[in-house]
C-alpha positions in Angstrom: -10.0 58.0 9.9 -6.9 55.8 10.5 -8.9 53.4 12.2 -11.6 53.3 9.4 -8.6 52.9 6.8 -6.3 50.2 8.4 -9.7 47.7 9.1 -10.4 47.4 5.3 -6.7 46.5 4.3 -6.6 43.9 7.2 -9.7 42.0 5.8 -8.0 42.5 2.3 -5.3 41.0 3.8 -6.5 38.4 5.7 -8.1 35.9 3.3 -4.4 35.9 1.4 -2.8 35.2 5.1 -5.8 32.7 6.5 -5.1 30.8 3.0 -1.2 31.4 3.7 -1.3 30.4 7.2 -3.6 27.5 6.5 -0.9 26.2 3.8 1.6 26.7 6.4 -0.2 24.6 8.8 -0.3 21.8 6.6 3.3 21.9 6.1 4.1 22.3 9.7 1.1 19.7 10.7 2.3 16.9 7.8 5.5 16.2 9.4 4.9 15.1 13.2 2.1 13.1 11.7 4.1 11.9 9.4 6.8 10.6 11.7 3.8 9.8 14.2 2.4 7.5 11.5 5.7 6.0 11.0 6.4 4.9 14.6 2.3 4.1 15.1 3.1 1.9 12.0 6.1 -0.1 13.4 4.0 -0.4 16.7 1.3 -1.7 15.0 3.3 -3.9 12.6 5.1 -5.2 15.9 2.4 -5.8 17.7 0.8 -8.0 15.0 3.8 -9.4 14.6 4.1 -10.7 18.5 0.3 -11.3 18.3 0.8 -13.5 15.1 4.2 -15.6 16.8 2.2 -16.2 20.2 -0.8 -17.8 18.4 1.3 -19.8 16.1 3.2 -20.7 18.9 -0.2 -21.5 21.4 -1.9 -23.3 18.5 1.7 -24.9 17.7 
């Protein structure tokens, strides 16, 4: 009877916590990519940069 009784409340339960866990997630997951996208950013933005000087200074 226990066992019959606690499995309904934890499907209940678990949509709220799968949308509460999800929401966590994104919160957790938005700021490594966040700082990931930053330095992936001033990479790329170097890079260009270099790319952009070296052909200037070939064709130069």
């Amino acid at each position: 009877m226990r066992t019959t009784k606690t499995r309904p409340t934890r499907n209940v339960s678990s949509p709220k916590m799968a949308k509460h866990n999800i929401s966590n997630q994104r919160k957790s997951d938005s700021q490594p990519f966040s700082s990931m996208n930053e330095k992936d950013l001033f990479l790329a933005h170097s890079r260009q940069s270099m790319a952009a000087y070296i052909s200037k200074y070939l064709i130069e």
